[in-house]
C-alpha positions in Angstrom: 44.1 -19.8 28.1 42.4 -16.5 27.4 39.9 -16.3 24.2 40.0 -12.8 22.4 37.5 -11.5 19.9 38.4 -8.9 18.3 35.4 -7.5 16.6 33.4 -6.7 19.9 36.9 -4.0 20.1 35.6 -2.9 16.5 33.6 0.6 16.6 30.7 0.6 14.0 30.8 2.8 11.2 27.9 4.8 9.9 27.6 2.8 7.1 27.8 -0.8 9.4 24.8 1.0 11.7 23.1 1.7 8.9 22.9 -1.4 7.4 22.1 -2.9 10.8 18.9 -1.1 11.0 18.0 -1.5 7.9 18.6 -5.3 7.4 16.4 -5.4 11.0 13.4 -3.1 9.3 13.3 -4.9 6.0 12.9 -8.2 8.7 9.8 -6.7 10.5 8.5 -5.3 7.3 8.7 -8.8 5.2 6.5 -10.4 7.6 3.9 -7.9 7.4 4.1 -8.4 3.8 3.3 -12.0 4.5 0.3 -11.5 6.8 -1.2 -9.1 4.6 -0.9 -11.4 1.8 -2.1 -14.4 3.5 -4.5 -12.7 5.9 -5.4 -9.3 5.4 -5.7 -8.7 1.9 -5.8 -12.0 -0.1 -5.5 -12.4 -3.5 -6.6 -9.3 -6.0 -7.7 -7.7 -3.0 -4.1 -6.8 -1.8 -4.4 -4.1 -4.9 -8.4 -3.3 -4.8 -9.3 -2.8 -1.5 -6.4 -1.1 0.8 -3.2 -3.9 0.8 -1.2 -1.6 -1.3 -2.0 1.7 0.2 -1.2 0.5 4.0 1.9 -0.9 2.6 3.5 2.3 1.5 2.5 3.6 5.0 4.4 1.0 6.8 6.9 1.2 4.2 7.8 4.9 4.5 8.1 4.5 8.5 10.2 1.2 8.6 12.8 1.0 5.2 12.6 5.4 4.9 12.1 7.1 8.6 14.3 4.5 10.6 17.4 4.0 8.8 17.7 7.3 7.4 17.7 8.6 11.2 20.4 6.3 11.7 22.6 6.9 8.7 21.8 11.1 9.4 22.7 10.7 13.2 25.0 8.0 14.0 28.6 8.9 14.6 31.2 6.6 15.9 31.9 8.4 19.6 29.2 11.2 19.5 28.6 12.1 22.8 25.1 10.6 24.2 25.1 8.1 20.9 23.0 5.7 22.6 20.6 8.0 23.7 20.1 9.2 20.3 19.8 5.5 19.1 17.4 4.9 21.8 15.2 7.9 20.8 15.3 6.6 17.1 14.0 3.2 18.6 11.0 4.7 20.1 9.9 6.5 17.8 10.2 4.1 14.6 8.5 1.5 17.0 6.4 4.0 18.0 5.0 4.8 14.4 5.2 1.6 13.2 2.9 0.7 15.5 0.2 3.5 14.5 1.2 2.0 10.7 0.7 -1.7 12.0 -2.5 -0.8 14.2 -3.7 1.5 11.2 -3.7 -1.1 8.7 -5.0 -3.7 10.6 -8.1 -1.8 11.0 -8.7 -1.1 7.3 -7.8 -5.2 6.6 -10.8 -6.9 4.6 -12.6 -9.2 7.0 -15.6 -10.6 4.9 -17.0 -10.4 1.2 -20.6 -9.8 1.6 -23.1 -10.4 -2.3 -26.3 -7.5 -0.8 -28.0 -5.5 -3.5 -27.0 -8.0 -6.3 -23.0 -7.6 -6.0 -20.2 -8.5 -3.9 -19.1 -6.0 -1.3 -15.9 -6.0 0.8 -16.1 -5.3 3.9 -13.2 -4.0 6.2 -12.7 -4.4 10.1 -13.6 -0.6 10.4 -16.4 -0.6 8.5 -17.8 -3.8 10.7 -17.0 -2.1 14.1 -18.7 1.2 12.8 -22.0 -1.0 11.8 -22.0 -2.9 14.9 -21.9 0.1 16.8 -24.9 1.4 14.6 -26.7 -2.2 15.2 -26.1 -1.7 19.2 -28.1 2.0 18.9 -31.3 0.8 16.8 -31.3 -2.0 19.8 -30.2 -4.8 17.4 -27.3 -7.8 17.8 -24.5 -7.7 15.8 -23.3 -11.0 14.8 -19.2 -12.2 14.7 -18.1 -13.2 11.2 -16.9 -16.2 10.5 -12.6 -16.2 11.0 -10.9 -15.8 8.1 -8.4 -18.4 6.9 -5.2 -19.2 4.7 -6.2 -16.7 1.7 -10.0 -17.3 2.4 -12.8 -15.0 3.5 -15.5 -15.3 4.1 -18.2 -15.4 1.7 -21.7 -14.0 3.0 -25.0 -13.0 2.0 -27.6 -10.1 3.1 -31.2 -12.0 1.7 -33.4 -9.4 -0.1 -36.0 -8.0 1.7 -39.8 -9.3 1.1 -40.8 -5.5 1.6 -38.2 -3.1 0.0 -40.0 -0.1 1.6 -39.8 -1.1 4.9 -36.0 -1.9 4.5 -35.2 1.5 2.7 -37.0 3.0 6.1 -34.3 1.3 8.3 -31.7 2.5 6.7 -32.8 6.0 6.4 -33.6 5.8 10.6 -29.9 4.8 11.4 -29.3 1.2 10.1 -26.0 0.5 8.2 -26.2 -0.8 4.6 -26.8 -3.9 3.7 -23.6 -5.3 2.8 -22.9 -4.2 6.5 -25.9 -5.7 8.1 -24.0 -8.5 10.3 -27.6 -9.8 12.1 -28.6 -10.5 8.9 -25.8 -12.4 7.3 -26.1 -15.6 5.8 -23.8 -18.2 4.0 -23.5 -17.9 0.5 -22.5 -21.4 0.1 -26.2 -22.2 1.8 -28.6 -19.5 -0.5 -26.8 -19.5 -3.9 -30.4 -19.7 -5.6 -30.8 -15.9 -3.8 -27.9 -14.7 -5.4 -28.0 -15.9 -9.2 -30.6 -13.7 -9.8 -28.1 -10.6 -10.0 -25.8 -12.4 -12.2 -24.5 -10.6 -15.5 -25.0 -11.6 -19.1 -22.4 -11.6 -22.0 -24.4 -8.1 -23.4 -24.5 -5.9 -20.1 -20.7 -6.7 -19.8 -20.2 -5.6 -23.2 -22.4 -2.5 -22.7 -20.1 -2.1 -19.2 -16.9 -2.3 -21.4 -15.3 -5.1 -19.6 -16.5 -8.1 -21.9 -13.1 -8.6 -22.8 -11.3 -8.2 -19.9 -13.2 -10.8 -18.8 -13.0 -13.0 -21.4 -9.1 -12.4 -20.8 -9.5 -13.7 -17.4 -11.3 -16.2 -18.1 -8.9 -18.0 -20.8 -5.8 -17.1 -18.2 -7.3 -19.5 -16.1 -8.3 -22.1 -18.5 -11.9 -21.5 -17.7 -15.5 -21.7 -19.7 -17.7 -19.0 -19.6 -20.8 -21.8 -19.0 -19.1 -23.2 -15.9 -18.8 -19.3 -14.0 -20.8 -16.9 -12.8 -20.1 -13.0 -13.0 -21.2 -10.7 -10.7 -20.7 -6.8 -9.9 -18.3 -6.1 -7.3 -17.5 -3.0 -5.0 -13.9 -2.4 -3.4 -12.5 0.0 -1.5 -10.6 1.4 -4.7 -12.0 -0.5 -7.2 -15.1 -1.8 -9.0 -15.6 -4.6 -11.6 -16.6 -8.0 -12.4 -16.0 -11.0 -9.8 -16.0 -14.6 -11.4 -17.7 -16.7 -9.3 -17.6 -20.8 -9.5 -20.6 -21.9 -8.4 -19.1 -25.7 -8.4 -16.7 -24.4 -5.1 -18.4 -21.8 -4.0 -15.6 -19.2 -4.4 -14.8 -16.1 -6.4 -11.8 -17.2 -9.0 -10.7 -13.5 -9.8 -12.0 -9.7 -10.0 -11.5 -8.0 -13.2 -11.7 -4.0 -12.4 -13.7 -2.0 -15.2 -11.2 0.3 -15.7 -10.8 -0.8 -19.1 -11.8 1.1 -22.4 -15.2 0.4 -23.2 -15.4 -1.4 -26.7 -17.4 -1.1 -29.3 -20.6 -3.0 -28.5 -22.8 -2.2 -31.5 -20.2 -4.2 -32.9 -21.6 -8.1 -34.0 -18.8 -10.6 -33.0 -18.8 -14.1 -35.3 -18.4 -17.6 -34.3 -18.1 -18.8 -30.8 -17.9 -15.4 -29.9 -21.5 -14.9 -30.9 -22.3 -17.7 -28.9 -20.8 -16.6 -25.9 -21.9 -12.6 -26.2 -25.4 -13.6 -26.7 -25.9 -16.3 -23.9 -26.0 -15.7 -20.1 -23.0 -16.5 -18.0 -25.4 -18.0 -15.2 
């Protein structure tokens, strides 16, 4: 008995190809959503320090470039069809692999507390200091991998002499939040750290005391049991809340917030909490 199936006789339409294509993109492009998420750009970061931005790249080559070529091209019996198809292939993979290799690059690899703040650090930024390291005759050191929505969190010590390590960087050495030879846990020197913490009256004069305060209530938490430290992004600076019980950062509040009025005596527990440290 012979089996027949019909619908391998059935022509695609435009409209079939197109939605084909783009069913196919929005696959690839979901689970680099995912790995960004998890991997690249955890948490906040996804927004402050490059997620967003290489995810409109990717975006405009996979869900935009591709399936529009297909819907503007594709015609049911066109003469070299799959030739055109093919050419549409290569070059969406093609640029989605600049896109995917692009982003990559700029992923955050580390968060690194130098110069009394936290920095992020991206996979670009790391290679170009290693690179710098190599030249002044110094070993670069790998970073520790990052894991399920967790980077990690290292530590450049202060210098004993300040002068000498100005000098370095002025003969060719990167930063300090990019100084891999000299990283450190920041689980293991917390005491280093604290002293850069921020008090209830420099966030006020910063403008973000009640963004923070905000923050801190949406997560149920008590401005005695944090610790608040500047941070740098790629595209944004704030406040990071730091829980010295776990050894993480809890959130990052940008200071793009109006300043408030900081002449301005609050009352009550306010008071309390404007005038006291947050260390």
């Amino acid at each position: 008995m012979t089996r027949s199936f019909p619908w391998l006789s059935i022509r695609p339409t435009r409209g079939v190809a197109f939605a084909i294509h783009l069913t196919l993109s929005l696959l690839i492009f979901s689970a680099l959503v995912i790995i960004m998420l998890l991997y690249w750009f955890p948490g906040e970061l996804f927004f402050l320090d490059g997620g967003w931005q290489g995810l409109k790249l990717v975006a405009m080559i996979d869900l935009v470039l591709g399936p529009a070529l297909t819907l503007i091209l594709f015609k049911p019996g066109k003469p070299k069809l799959m030739l055109d198809m093919s050419l549409i292939a290569v070059l969406q993979i093609g640029a989605l692999a600049y896109g995917f290799y692009t982003t990559h690059q700029q992923r955050t690899v580390a968060i690194v507390f130098a110069e009394r703040g936290f920095n992020t650090l991206s996979a670009s930024d790391k290679l170009a200091a290693d690179r710098q390291l190599q030249a002044m005759d110094a070993q670069p050191a790998p970073l520790p991998p990052v894991s399920l929505l967790q980077l990690p969190l290292l530590l450049t010590p202060e210098p004993d002499d300040y002068g000498q390590f100005l000098a370095e960087i002025l003969n060719g050495y990167p930063g300090p939040q990019e100084r891999s030879d000299l990283f450190v846990p920041v689980a293991q020197h917390h005491d280093a750290m604290q002293k850069g913490a921020l008090d209830w009256q420099t966030l006020a004069e910063r403008g973000v005391a009640e963004a923070v305060r905000t923050a801190l209530d949406k997560q149920e938490l008590q401005a005695e049991h944090v610790e608040l430290y500047p941070f740098k992004a790629r595209y944004a600076n704030g406040i990071a809340i730091f829980d010295p019980s776990t050894m993480k950062i809890l959130d990052f509040v940008p200071d793009d917030a109006p300043p408030i009025a900081a002449a301005v005596p609050p009352s009550g527990e306010d008071k309390d909490r404007q005038s006291s440290p947050v260390s």
